[in-house]
Structures are given as structure tokens and as C-alpha cells.
C-alpha positions in Angstrom: -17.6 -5.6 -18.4 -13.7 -6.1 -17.9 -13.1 -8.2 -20.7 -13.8 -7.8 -24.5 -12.2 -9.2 -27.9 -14.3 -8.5 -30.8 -13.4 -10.3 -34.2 -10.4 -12.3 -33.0 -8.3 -13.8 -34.8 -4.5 -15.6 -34.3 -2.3 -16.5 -36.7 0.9 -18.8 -35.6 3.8 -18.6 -37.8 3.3 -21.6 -40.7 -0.2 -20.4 -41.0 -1.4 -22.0 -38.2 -4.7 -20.6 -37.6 -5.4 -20.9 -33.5 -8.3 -18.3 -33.0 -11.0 -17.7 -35.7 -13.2 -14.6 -35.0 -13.7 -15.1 -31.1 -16.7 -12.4 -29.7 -16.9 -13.0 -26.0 -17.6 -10.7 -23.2 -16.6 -11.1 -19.6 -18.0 -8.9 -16.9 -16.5 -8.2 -13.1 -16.9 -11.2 -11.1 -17.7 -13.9 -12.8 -16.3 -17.1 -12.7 -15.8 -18.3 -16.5 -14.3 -22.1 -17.2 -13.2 -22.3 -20.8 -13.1 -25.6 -22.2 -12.1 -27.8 -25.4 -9.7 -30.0 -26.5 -6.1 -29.7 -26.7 -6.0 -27.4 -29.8 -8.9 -25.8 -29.4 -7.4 -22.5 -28.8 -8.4 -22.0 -25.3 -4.6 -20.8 -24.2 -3.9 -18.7 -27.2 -7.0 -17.2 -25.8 -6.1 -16.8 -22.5 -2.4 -15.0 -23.8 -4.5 -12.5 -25.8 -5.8 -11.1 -21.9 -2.4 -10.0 -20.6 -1.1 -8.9 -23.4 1.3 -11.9 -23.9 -0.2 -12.7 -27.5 -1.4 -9.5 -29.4 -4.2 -9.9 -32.1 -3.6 -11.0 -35.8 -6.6 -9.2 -36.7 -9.2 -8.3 -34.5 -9.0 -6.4 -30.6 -8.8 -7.3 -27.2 -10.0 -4.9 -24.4 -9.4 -5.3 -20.9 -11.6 -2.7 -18.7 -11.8 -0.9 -21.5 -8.2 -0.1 -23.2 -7.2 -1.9 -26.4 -4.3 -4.7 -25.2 -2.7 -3.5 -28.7 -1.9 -0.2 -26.6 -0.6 -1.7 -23.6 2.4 -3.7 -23.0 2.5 -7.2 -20.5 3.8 -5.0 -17.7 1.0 -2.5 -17.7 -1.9 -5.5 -18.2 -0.4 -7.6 -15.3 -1.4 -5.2 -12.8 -5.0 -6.0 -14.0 -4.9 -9.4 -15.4 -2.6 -12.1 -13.3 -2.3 -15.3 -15.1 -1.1 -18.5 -13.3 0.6 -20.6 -15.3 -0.3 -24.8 -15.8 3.1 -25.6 -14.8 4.2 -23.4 -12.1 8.5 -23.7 -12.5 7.6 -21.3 -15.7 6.6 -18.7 -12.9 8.5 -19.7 -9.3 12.2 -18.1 -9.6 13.1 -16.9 -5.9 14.5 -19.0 -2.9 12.0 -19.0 -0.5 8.5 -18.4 -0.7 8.1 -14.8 1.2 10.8 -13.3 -1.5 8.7 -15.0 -4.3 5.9 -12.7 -2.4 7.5 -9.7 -2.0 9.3 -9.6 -5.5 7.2 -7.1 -7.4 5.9 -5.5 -4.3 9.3 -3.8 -3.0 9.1 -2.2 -6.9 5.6 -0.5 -6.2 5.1 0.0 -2.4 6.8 1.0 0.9 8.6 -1.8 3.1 5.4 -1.0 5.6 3.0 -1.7 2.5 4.8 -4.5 1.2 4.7 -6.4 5.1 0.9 -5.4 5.2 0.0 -6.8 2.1 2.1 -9.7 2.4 1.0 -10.7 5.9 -2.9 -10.2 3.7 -1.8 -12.5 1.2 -0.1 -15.3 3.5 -3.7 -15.5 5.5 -5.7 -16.2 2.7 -3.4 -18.6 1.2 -3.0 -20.4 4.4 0.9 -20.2 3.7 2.0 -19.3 7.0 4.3 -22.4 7.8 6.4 -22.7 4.3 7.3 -18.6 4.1 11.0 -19.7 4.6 10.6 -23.2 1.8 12.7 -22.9 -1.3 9.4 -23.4 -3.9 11.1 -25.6 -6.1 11.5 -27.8 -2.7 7.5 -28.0 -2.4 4.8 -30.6 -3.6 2.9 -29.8 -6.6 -0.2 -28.6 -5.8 1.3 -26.3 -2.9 3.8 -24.8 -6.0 0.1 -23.8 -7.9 -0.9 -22.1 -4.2 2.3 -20.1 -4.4 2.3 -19.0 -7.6 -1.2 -18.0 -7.1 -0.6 -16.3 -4.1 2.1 -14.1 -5.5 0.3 -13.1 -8.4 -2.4 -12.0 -6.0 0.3 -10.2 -4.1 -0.2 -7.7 -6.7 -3.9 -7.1 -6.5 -4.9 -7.6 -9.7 -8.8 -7.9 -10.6 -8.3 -10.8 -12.8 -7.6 -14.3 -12.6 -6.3 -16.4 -15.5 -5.8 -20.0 -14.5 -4.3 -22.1 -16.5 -5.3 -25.8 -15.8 -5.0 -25.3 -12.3 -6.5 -28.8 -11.0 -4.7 -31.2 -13.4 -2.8 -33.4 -12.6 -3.7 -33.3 -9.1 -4.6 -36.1 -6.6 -7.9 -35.5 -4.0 -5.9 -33.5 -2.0 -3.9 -31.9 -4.2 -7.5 -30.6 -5.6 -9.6 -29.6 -3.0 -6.2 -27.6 -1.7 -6.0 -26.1 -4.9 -10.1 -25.6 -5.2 -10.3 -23.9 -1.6 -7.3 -21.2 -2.7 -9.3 -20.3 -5.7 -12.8 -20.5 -4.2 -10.8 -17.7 -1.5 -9.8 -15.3 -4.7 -13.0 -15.6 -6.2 -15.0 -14.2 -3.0 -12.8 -11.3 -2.9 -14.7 -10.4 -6.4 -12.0 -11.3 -8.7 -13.0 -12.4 -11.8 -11.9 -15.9 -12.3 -10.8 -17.4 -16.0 -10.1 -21.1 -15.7 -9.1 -23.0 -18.6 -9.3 -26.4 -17.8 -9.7 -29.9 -19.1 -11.7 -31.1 -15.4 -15.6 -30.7 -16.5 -16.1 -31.9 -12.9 -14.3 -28.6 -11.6 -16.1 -26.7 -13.8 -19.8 -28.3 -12.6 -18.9 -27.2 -9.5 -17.6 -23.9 -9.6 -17.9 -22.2 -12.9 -20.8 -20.1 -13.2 -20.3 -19.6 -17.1 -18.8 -21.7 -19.7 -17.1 -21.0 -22.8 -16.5 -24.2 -25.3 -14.1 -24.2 -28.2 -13.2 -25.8 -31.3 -10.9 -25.4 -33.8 -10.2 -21.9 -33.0 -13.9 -20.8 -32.4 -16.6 -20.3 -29.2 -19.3 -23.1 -30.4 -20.8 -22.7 -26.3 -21.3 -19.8 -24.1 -23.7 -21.3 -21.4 -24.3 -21.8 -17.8 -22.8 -25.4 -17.0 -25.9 -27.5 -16.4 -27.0 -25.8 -19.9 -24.0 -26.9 -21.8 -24.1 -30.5 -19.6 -27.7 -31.0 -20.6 -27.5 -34.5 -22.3 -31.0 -34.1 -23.5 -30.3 -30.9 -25.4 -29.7 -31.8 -29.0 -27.9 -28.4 -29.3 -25.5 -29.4 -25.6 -25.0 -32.8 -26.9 -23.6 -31.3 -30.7 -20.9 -29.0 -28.8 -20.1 -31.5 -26.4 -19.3 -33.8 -29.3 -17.6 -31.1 -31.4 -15.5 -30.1 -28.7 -14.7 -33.4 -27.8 -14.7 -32.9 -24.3 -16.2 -35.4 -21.7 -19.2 -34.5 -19.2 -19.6 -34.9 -15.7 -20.1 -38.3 -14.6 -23.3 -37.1 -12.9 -24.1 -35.6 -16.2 -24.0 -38.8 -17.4 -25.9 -40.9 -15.1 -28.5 -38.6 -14.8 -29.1 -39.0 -18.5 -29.1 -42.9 -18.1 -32.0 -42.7 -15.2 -34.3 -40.5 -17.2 -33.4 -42.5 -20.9 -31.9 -45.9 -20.1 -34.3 -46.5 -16.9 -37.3 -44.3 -17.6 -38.0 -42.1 -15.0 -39.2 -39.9 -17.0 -39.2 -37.3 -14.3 -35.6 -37.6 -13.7 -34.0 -33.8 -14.5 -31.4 -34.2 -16.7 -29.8 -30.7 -15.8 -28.0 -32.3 -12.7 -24.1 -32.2 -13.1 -22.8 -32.2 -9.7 -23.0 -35.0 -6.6 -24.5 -33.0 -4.2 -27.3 -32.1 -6.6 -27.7 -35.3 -7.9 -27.9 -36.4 -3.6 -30.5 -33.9 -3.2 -32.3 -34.8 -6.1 -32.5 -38.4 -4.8 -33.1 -37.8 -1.3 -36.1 -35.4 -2.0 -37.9 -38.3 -4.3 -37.6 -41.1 -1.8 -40.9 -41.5 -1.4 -42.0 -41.7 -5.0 -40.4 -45.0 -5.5 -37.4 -43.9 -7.3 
């Protein structure tokens, strides 16, 4: 595993209790949505893995090594975290120095234009090297801050509501750059509020409340309207499920077709699912 916290808690000043004796382990690779309601302590989570929020009581462990030990500087080569709003992170005039900021630190000029030229290709970022960031559309700021985070190799991704406030194609732009980190083997962390994202991509779920994990399931187990158990975290966490969650639920209850699965939570399931029973009179 690369990612361990064992009895976490966080205390905000004014006794604010944000993270109640979280146990959660994250291994390499997978792509993990956590979800929850504002509140929930899904960020205050997420600041524990690079060091940018240390422990109350309690310990955090990434690839082994207690964050307690190690300061933001040293976790940031492992853990890159992408901020929700992307002006907290963008700082240079153009996009290739916002790049090649930390790089010129670590590596040779030769290194930094190798891994640059990587990092541009991936990104698809080729045309807007010479852009002021600040002079660039939303979702293309997101792409750029992601990109220079990966600049820096790290193994892990923290995404910090990456897809809101995006239109279509602000999305899918958005989707495609992550869906690119994630087949290098990164593991992803996306903490997001979009439980259509997360039907689609997420591979493991993590649902808080109130400071605590209440869920830790695959997504069509915590989408499962028919589970008593999905259907209590969903409403504790207050969170909303796919639409296709949703109307897959209404078919097999509101309609009866009894042999409707209820575990469908994206489109193209739901269009598979359909198109396969044409012929029994669904």
C-alpha cells in the first residue's frame, strides 16, 4: 500500500472536530473517489496526505514513512495535490515556466526539456506553452496545474474537485487529462461532489460524514439503491446518486421488472443492459 492513516483524528482551533478516527488504506494504482457533503471532512483528509495538515492524534503514512516525520516539501515529491481552484496554485507568466519551476531546482537544463517536452504531450498543451495561465479558461487552468504537478513525477494524485464547476467540455477535457495520469499507474484521490464522475471512473469509493468513513465500496456497491446498508450511507452522507442509479431502481421497483439489476450506475451500462434484453419485452 502507499497510503495509510490509522486512528485519525483533526481538531480545528474552537474545537472543531473535522476527522474522527479515519482507518483507510490506499494501495498503488488505484483510483479512489472520496465523497460527502460539504463538511464531511473529505479535504481535511486529503491535507493529512502531503503533509499540509498533520494529525491531532492519530498517524498518517505515505509509502510507508510517518507524515509527522516529513515536512510538505519532502511529501510533494510523492503526493501532488491539485488544488479545486487553480489561482491557489498558478503563479508564473506563461505556462512552460509554470512547468519548469521546480524542475530547474532538481534536474539538468537537458532533463528539465526532456521531461517537459513528456509532460506537454500528455497534457495535450502544446499550443498555449507561451499563455499567461491566468489568461486561460477554466478548465484548461485545472489541465495546467495538473500538468505541472506531474512535471514532478510524483506517484500520487490528489484532486481536489477537479470536474466542478465545469460545462460538457470543460469535463470531458478535464476527464481525458486524468484518465491519461491514471494509466501511467498513478494512484488517483479525487474528492469530489460529481457521483456521475465517480460512476464512471473510480474504482473505489470512500463516503464520509461528520468526520468519519461510513462507506468504503466499489461504486455500483455504494450506488446499489436496493441495498438497505447503500441506501443508509447514501442518506447519511447526503450525497445524491447517479441518475442511472436512480432509474435503474425505478424499473426494477416502480415498474416491476423484477429482473432489472439495480447495480447499474453508468449510461453505457444502463445501454448495454437494455440493448441485450430487447427481445424479452423490456
Amino acid at each position: 500500500m502507499v497510503i495509510e492513516t490509522r486512528n485519525l483524528y483533526h481538531v480545528y482551533p474552537g474545537n472543531v472536530q473535522a476527522l474522527q478516527d479515519v482507518n483507510i488504506k490506499i494501495n498503488v494504482g488505484e483510483f479512489t473517489a472520496i465523497v460527502g457533503q460539504n463538511g464531511s471532512g473529505k479535504t481535511t483528509l486529503a491535507l493529512h496526505l502531503n503533509g499540509l495538515l498533520k494529525p491531532t492524534k492519530g498517524d498518517v503514512f505515505i509509502k510507508g514513512k510517518n507524515t509527522r516525520n516529513s515536512d510538505v516539501e519532502e511529501l510533494s515529491k510523492v503526493v501532488g495535490y491539485v488544488y479545486q481552484n487553480p489561482n491557489h496554485q498558478l503563479f508564473n507568466l506563461t505556462v512552460k515556466q509554470e512547468l519548469a519551476f521546480s524542475l530547474k531546482r532538481l534536474l539538468s537544463k537537458e532533463e528539465t526539456e526532456k521531461r517537459l517536452k513528456e509532460t506537454v504531450e500528455l497534457f495535450g498543451i502544446q499550443d498555449i506553452l507561451d499563455s499567461n495561465p491566468f489568461s486561460l479558461s477554466l478548465p484548461v487552468k485545472k489541465i495546467v496545474a495538473m500538468a505541472a504537478i506531474h512535471a514532478m513525477r510524483p506517484e500520487i494524485f490528489v484532486l481536489d474537485e477537479p470536474t466542478t464547476g465545469q460545462d460538457f467540455v470543460g469535463m470531458k477535457l478535464i476527464e481525458k487529462a486524468i484518465l491519461n495520469v491514471s494509466r501511467e499507474g498513478k494512484t488517483i484521490i479525487v474528492i469530489t461532489h460529481d457521483m456521475g464522475f465517480v460512476a464512471r471512473h473510480a474504482k473505489r469509493v470512500i463516503v464520509m460524514a461528520e468526520g468519519k468513513v461510513i462507506g468504503d465500496d466499489e461504486p455500483k456497491k455504494i450506488f446499489d439503491l436496493s441495498n438497505n446498508g447503500a441506501k443508509r450511507v447514501i442518506r447519511e452522507a447526503r450525497i445524491n446518486p447517479p441518475h442511472t442509479s436512480l432509474l435503474s431502481y425505478a424499473l426494477r421497483f416502480d415498474y416491476n421488472l423484477q429482473n432489472f439489476p439495480t447495480d447499474i450506475i453508468t449510461p453505457t451500462q444502463f445501454a448495454d443492459v437494455v440493448s441485450s434484453n430487447k427481445l424479452r419485452g423490456w
